[in-house]
NUPA-914566 format. One record per residue: residue in one letter; x, z, y of N, C-alpha, C in turn. Coordinates in steps of 0.2 Angstrom, whole numbers, plus 5000, padded with zeros to 4 digits. Each point is the difference from the previous one (the first is absolute). Example, Ala and Ser with C-alpha at 12.3 -4.5 7.8 and 13.67 -1.06 7.14 Angstrom:
2
a506650394972499650005006500450005006s499849965005500450015006499650035005
% end
This chain:
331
x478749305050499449984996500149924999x499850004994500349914999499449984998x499549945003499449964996500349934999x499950004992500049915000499649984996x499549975003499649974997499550044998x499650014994499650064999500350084995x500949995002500050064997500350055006x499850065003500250045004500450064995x500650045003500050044999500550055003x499950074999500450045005500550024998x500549995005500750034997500450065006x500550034997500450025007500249975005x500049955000500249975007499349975004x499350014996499749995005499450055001x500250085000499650065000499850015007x500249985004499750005008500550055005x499850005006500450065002499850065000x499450024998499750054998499650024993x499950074999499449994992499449965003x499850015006499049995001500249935000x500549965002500249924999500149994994x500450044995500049974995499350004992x499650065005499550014996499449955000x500149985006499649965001500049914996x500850015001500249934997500050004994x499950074997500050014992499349975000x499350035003499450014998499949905001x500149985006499949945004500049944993x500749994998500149984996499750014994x499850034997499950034994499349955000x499550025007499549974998499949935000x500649975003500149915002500149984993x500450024995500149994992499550014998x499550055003499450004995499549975001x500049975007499449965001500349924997x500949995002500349934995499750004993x500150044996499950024994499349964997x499650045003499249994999499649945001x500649955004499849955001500449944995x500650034999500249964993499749984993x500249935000499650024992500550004995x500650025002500650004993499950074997x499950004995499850054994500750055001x500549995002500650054999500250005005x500350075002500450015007500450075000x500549955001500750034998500250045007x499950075000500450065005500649995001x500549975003500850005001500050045004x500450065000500350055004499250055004x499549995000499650005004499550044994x500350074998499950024994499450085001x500050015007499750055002499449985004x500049935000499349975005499450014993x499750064999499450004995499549985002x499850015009499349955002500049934996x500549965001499949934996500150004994x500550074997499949974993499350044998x499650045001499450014999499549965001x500149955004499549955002500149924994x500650004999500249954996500050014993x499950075000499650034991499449994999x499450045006499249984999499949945003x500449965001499949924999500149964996x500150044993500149974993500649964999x500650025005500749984999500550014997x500549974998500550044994500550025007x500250085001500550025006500650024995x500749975000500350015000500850035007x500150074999500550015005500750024999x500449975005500749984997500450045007x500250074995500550035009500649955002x500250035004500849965003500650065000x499850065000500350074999499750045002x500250075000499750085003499849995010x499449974997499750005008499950055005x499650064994500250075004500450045000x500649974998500650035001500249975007x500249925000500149965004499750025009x499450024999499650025007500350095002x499950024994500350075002500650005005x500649994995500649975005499949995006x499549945003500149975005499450055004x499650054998499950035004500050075003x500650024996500450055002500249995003x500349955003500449985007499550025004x499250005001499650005004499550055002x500150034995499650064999500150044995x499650085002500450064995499850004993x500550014996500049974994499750044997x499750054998499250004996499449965001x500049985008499649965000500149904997x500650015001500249964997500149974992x500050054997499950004991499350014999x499850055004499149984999499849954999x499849945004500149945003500149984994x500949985000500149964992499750024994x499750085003499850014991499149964999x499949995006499249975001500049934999x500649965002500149924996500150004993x500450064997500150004992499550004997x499550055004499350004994499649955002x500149965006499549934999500449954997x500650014998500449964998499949994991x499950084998499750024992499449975000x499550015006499349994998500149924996x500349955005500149944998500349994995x500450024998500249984992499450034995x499850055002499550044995499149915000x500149985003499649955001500149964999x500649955001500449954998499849994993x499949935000500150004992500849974997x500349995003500750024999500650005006x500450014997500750065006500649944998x500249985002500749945000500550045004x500650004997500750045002500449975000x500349995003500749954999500650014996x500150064997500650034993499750054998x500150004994499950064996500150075004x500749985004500350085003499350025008x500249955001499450005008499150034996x499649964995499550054998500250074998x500850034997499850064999500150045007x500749985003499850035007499450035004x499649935000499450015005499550054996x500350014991499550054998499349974997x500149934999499649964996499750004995x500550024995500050004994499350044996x499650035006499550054997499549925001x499749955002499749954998500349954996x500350034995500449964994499449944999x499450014998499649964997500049945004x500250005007499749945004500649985004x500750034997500549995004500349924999x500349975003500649984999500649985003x500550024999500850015000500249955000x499749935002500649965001499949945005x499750025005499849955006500650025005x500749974999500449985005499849955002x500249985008500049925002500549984997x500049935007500349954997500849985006x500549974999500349975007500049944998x500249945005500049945001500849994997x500449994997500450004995500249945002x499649955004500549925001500350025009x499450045003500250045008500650054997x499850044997500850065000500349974993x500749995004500549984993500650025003x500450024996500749975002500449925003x500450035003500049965008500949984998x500249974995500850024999500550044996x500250014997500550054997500050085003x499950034995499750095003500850015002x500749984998500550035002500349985008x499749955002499949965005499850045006x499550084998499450005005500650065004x499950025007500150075002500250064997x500450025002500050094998499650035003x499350005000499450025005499550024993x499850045003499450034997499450005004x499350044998499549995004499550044999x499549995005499350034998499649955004x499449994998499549975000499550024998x499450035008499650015000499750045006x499650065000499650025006500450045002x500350045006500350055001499650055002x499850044995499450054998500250054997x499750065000500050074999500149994994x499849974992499949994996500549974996x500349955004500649954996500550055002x500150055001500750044999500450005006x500049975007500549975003500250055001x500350075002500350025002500450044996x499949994994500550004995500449944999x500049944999500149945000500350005007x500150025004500449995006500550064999x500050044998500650034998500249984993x499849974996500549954996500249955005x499849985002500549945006500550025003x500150075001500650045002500550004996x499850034995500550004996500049944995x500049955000500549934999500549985002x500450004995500849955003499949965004x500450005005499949945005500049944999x500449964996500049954996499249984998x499650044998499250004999499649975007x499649945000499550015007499550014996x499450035003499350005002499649995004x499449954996499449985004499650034999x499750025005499350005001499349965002x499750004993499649935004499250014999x499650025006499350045002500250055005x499450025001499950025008499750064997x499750045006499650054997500050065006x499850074999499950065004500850015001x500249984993500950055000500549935002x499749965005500649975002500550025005x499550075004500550025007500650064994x499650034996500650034996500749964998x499749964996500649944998500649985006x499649995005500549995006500350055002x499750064999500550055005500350034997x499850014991500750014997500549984996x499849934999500849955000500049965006x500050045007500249945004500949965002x500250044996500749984999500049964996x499950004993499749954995499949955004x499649995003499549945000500549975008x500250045004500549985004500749964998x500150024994500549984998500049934998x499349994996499949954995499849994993x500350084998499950014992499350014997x499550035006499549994999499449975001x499749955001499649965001499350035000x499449995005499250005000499549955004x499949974994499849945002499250005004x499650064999499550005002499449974993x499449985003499749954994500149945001x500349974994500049924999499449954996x499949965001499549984999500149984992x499550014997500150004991500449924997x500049955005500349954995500750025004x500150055003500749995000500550074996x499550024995500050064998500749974993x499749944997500549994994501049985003x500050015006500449975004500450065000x499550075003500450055002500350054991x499649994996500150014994500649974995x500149955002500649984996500650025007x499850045004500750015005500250084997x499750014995500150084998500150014992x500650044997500150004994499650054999x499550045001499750064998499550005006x499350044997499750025005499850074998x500050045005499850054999499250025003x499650064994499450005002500050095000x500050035005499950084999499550035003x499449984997499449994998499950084998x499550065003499950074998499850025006x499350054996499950004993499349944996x500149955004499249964998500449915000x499849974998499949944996499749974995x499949915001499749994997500549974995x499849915001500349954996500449975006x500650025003500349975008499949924997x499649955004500249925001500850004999x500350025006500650005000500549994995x499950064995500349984994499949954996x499349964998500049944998500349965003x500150005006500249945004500750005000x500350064998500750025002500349984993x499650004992500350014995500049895000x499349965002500149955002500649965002x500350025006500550005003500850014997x499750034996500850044995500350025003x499750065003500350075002499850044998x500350054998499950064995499550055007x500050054998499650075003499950074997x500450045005500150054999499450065003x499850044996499050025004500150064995x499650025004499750074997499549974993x500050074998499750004993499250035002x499749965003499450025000499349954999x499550004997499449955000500449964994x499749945002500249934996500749985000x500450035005500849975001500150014992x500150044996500450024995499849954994x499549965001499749964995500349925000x500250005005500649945004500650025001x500250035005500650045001500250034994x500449954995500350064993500850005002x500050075000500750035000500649954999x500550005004500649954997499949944996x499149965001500249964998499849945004x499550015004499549955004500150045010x500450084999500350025006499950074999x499950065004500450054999499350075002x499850064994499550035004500450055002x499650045006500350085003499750054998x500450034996499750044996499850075006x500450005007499650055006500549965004x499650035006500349955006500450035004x500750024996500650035003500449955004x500049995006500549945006500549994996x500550054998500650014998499949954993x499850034996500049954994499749934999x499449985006499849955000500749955003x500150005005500749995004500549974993x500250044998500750024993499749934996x499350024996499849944997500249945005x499650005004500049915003500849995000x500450035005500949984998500150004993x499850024997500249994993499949934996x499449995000499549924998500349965002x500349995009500049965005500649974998x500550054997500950004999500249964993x499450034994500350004995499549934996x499749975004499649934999499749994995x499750054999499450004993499349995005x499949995005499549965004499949944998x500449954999500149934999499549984992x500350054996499450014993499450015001x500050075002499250005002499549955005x500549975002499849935008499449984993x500349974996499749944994499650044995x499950064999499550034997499350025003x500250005008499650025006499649924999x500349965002499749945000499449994995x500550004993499750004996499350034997x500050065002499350035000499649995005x500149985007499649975005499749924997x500549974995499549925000499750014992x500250044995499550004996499450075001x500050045002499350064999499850005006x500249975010499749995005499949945002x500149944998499649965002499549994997x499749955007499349995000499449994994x500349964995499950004993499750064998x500650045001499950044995499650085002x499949985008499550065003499449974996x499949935001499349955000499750054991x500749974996499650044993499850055000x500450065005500050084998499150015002x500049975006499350005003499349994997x500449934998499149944994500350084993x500450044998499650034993499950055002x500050045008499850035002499250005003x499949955004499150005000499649974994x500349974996499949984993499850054995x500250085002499950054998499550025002x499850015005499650055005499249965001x500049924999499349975003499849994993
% end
């Protein structure tokens, strides 16, 4: 559970160690936004991730507010995953299916729905509030914070990943693509997570050797550092995604990425040209692709396209416009 300032919201990593704890922190919360709410006088309030709390957004409608709600990805997919580890999995989908429809109520009351790609609204199934949608609320990265660091032919023969080590980013697929890599290949990993004991115990040779690297979490300014030490990163994200930070930050960098084809990746992530989608998440073929990219130096190309899309459509500029013809629409 992360609060800053007056925006609370629930995520997988902070669902509690139980349901009656996390229920609680559902309910607790909920009503701490709607008491902040009530006392605000800003006329707009904009939901980030926090798309299934309807106590507040019901409170910030009959209080003659414009509610706008902006998911971050498949939250009850997100929770489901993370509570089948915990409990039996009917009760489990149950559950997710009970965030979905407080998640629909809120859009059905919203007076509008902010997506980050076209692909990401069709996934989430968006597209049935066409009237109030829109398709283009990606953020932003800091563009003068992530750059390239040097000449891309310069960098390692290291690839990477970057991110939670979590049920949901793939890792256990992703660690048997680390297997089958030429050894000439290293790999980082850089975040922490649930699947950090897996990692270790099944490339403990890897990582014994050297070839493969787990940095654990590094603190975000040192994140442009660990990004220019990797010709590629890899995202194997399934079956739920949003818009990964990462990948902004990565394309910033002028490091291509190779990701699953799922949500908003595919709206960014174009095929051989900006880095590489997977079409299924076969180890073997992913594997084959990375030695292939890593050998034959068509990474260096896309290094400057990647960039190139990071400092014209995600800098901060250009979030700033997408956003003023976005409330500009709606108030």
């Amino acid at each position: 559970m992360r609060k800053d300032h007056d925006v609370v919201e629930l995520t997988s990593r902070g669902t509690g160690d139980s349901l009656l704890v996390t229920a609680y922190r559902f309910l607790w919360h909920q009503l701490l936004m709607a008491s902040t709410i009530r006392r605000r006088e800003e006329q707009v309030v904009l939901f980030f991730g926090a798309t299934a709390y309807i106590l507040p957004i019901l409170v910030a409608k009959t209080t003659g507010k414009t509610v706008i709600v902006e998911p971050r990805g498949d939250v009850p997919l997100s929770l489901r995953l993370t509570w089948e580890k915990q409990i039996p999995r009917p009760l489990a989908r149950a559950l997710a299916g009970l965030v979905s429809l407080l998640e629909h109520s809120g859009y059905i009351v919203a007076d509008a729905i902010v997506a980050y790609t076209p692909s990401m609204a069709d996934e989430l199934g968006l597209n049935r509030y066409a009237h109030k949608l829109h398709t283009d609320g990606a953020r932003y990265v800091d563009v003068d914070h992530f750059q390239p660091e040097g000449p891309f032919e310069a960098r390692p023969l290291t690839v990477g990943y970057l991110g939670r080590l979590d049920v949901e980013k793939g890792i256990p697929t992703l660690v048997d693509v680390v297997k089958r890599l030429p050894e000439e290949i290293g790999f980082r990993f850089v975040g922490d997570g649930d699947y950090r004991e897996v990692v270790e115990r099944e490339l403990a040779d890897e990582l014994e050797s050297g070839r493969v690297e787990l940095t654990g979490w590094v603190d975000h300014d040192e994140v442009p550092a660990e990004l220019n030490q990797m010709r590629l990163l890899l995202l194997t994200s399934e079956p739920t995604e949003g818009l990964p930070t990462a990948i902004l930050e990565s394309f910033a960098c002028g490091t291509p990425v190779y990701a699953t084809s799922v949500s908003g990746i595919p709206d960014v992530v174009r095929d051989s040209d900006t880095g590489f989608l997977m079409d299924e998440l076969d180890s073997a073929v992913v594997a084959g692709t990375v030695a292939q990219a890593v050998e034959t130096g068509t990474l260096a190309e896309m290094s400057e396209r990647c960039r190139e899309m990071a400092e014209t459509g995600f800098n901060f500029e250009a979030a700033v416009k997408r956003y003023r013809e976005i409330l500009a629409s709606v108030v």
